[in-house]
LOVOLO-166293 format. One record per residue: x, y, z of N, C-alpha, C in turn; residue in three letters. Coordinates in steps of 0.001 Angstrom, whole numbers, plus 500000, padded with zeros to 6 digits. Last residue first. Layout:
N
XYZXYZXYZALA;...
% end
This chain:
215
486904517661486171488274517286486736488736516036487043UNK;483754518046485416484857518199484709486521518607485553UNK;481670515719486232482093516812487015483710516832486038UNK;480019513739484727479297514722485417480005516200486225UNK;481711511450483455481653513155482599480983514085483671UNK;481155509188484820480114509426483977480105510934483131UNK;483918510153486130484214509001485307483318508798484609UNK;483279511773488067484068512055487441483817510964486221UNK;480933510287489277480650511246488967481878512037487866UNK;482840508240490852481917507704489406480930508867488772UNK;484056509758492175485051509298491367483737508666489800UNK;482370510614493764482565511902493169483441511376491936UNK;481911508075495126480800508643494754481062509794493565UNK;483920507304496703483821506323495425482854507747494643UNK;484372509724498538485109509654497369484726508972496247UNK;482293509039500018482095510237498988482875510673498009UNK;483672507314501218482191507300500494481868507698499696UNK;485555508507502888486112507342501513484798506963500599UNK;484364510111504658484758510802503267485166509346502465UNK;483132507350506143482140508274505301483001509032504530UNK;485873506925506443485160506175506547483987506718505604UNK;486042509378508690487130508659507119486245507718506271UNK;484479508864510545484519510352509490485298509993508462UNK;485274506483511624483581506823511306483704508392510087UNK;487543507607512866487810506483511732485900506407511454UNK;487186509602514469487929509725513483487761508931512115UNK;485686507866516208484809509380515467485831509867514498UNK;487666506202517583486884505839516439485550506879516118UNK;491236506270517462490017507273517194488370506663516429UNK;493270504704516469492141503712516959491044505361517326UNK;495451505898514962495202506165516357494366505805517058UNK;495121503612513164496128503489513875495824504249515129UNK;493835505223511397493406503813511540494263503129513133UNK;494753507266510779494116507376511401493693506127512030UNK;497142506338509218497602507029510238495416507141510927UNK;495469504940506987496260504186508117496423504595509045UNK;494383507572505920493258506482506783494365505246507367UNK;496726508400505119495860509293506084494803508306506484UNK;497262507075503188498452506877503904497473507399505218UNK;495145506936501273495642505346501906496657505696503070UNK;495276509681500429493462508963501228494052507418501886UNK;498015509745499486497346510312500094496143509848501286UNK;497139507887496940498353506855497521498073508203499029UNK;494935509611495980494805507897496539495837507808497552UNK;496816511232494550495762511808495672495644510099496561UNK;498369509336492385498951510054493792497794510453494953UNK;495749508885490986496836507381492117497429508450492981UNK;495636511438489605494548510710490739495139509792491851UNK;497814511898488540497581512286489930496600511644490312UNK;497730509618487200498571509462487825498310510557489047UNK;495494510516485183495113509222486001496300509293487287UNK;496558512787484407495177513081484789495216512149485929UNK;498187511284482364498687512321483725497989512855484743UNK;496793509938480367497427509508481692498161510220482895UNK;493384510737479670494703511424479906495266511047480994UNK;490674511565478280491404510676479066492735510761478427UNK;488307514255478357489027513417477396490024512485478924UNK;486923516048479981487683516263479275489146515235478720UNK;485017513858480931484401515624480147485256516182479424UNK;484481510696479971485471512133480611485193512995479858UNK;482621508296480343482506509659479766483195510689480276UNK;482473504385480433483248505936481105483274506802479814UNK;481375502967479363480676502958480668481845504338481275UNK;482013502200476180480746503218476719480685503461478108UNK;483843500895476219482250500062476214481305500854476637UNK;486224502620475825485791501393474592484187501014474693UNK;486198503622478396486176504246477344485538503376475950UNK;486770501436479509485229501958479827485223503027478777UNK;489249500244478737488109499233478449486617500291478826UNK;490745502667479934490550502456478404489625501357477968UNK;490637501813482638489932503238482098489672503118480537UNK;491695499417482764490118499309483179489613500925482064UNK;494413499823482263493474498828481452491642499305481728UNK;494753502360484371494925501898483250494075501260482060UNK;494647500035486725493526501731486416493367501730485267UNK;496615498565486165495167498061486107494193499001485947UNK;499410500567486557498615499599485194496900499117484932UNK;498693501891488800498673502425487497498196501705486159UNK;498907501334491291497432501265490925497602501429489015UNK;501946500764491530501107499533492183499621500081491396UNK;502965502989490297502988501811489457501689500603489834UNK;502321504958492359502122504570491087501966503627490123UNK;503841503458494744502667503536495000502069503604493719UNK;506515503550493352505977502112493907504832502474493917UNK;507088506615493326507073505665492468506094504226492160UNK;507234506663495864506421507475495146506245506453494328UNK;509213505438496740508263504783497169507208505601496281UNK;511651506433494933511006504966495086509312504748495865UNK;512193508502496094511239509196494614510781507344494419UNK;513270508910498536512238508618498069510999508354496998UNK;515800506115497555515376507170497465513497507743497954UNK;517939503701498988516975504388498234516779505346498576UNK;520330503963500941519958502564500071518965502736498902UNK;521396505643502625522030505926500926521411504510500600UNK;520500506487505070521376505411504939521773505558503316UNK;518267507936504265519835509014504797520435507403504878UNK;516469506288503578517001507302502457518160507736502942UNK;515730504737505684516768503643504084517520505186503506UNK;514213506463506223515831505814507327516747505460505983UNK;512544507999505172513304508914505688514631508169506009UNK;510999505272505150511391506121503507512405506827503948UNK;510206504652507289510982503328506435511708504596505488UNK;508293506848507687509526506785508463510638505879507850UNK;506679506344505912506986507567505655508613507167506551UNK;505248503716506173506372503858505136506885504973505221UNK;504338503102508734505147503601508886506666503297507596UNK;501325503271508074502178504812508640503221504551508653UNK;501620501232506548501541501932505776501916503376506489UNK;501901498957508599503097499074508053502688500631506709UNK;499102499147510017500950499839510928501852499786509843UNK;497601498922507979497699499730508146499253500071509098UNK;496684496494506750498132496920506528498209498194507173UNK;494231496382506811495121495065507310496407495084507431UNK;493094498454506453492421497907507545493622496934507725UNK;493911498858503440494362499489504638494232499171505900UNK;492939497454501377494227496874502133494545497515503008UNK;490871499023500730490861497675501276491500497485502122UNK;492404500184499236491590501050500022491330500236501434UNK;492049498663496318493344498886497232492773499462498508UNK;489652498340496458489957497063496537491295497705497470UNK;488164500887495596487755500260496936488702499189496805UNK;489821501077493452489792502087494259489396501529495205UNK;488659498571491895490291499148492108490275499772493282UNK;486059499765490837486893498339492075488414498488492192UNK;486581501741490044485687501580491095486087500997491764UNK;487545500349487625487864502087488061487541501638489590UNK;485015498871486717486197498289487478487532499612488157UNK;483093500335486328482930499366487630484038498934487847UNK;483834501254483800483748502510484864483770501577486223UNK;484331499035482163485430499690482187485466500540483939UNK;482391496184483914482497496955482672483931498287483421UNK;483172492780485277482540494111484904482987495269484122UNK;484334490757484637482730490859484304482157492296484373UNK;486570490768485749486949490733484441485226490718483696UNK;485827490263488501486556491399487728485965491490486450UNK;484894487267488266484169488478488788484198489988487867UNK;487116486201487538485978486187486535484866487190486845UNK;490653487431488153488618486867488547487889487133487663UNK;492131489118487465492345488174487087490743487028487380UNK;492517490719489776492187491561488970491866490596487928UNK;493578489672491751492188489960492316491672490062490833UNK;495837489381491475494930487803491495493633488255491641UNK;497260491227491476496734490823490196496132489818490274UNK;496298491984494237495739492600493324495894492540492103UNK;498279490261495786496685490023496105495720490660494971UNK;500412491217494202500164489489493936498775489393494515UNK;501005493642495569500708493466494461500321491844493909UNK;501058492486498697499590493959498042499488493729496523UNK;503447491436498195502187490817498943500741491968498548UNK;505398493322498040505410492104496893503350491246497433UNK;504928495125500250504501495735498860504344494700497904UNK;505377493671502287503995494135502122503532494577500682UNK;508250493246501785507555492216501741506156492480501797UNK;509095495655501552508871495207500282508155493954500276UNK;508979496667504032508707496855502944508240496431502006UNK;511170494621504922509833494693505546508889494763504673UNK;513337495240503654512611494115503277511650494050503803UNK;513374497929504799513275497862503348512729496528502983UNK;514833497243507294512945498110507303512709497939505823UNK;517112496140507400515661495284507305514400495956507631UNK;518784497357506123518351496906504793516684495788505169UNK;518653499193508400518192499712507370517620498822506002UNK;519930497891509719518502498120510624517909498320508837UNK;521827495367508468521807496452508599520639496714509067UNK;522340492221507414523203493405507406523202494708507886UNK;520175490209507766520116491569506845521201492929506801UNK;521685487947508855519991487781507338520201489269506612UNK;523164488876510500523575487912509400522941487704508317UNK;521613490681511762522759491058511155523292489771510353UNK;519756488594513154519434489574512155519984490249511476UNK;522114487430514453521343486295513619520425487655512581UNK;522934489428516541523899488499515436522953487410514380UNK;520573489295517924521135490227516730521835490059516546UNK;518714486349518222519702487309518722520140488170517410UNK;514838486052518652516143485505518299517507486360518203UNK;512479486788519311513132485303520049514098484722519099UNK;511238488683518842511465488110517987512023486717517963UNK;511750490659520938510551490598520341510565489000519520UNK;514645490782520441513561490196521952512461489643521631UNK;515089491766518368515593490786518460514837489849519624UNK;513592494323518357513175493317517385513598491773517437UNK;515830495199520597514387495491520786513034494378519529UNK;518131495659518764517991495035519831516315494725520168UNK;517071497481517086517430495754516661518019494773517650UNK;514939499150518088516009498846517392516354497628517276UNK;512564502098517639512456500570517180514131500014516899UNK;511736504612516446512713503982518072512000502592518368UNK;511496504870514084512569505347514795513377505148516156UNK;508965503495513925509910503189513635511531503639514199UNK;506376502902517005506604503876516214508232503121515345UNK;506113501559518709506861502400518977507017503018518286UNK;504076499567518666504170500329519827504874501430519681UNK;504051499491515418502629499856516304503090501124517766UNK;506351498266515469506284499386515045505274500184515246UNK;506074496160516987506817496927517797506912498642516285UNK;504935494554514746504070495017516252504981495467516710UNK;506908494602512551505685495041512352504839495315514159UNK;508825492692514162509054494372513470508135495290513298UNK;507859490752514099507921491338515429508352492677514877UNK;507349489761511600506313489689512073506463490661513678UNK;510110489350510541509199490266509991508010490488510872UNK;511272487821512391512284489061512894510936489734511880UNK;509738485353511887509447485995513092509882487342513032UNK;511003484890509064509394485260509399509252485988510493UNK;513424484386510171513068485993509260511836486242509349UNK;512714482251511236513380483266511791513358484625511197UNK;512179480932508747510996480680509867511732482000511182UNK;514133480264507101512948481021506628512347481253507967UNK;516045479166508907516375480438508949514912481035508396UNK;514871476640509414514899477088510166515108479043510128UNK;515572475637506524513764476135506640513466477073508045UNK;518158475591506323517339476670505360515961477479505970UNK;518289473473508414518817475231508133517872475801507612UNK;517288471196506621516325471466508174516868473403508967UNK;518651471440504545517235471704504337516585472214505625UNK;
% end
């Protein structure tokens, strides 16, 4: 038991030092020597948990991605939520994931690089993380768009249509990867200009969604 809990508490660290040396260094030159320091524990012990640099940028991964989705069906699951009407919750979605950028941001610049390593290692693909980002807004968009359709609070000019919705999530999964990478270069006339376009996004999205602008 006193193992077990010791090893949970070592992976914690090898996750938690992965993430701030990906800040400093970016992923690519991030190695497992270098995570191991960080991390106050030896690479024979991270090669025993994960076999590979590769299989541990993926659990990284996935440990942000299992953690983004469990914050957002618990979010979605509130009495709050579940109070507002089809077009308000569209809305909330969009600002909720959007959200998660401020807190996730080093690990969101550096899914592009996670995506490029696992991929030439042969562990995944990228059509996964595409994927992942879809799925993560899809269902709840989803539910919400067809409940505003039902209660009157969403008017598409030209009808509702899940292929419509999926690029939208793609543009999104876009506005989330570009306000990390900006978020990150700490620019703050950068991050004041993102900031205001993410404004004008809610704004053009509930303009789309009252019928006012046909796309």
């Amino acid at each position: 038991m006193r193992t077990e809990k010791m090893r949970l508490d070592n992976i914690e660290k090898v996750f938690r030092a992965t993430i701030r040396l990906f800040e400093r260094h970016n992923v690519m030159n991030t190695t497992l020597q270098m995570i191991a320091n960080e991390a106050g524990v030896s690479t024979r012990s991270i090669v025993n948990y994960f076999k590979t640099r590769e299989n541990l940028l993926l659990a990284v991964h996935q440990r942000y991605v299992d953690s983004a989705l469990t914050e957002l069906d618990k979010y979605c699951a509130t009495e709050k939520y579940q109070s507002l009407n089809g077009r308000e919750q569209v809305l909330d979605i969009t600002r909720h994931v959007l959200g998660f950028v401020p807190n996730y941001y080093v690990h969101i610049y550096a899914m592009r690089e996670i995506s490029v390593a696992v991929s030439a290692a042969g562990i995944t693909d990228d059509k996964r993380f595409i994927n992942e980002a879809i799925d993560f807004v899809f269902k709840p968009a989803k539910i919400a768009m067809q409940k505003g359709i039902e209660d009157g609070s969403i008017t598409l000019a030209n009808g509702y249509n899940e292929d419509n919705l999926k690029m939208f999530i793609v543009v999104l999964r876009g506005v989330f990867e570009e306000y990390a990478e900006i978020l990150k270069s700490k620019n703050e006339a950068a991050i004041k200009t993102v900031s205001n376009a993410i404004e004008t996004l809610y704004k053009y999205l509930d303009a789309i969604l009252r019928g006012q602008i046909k796309k």
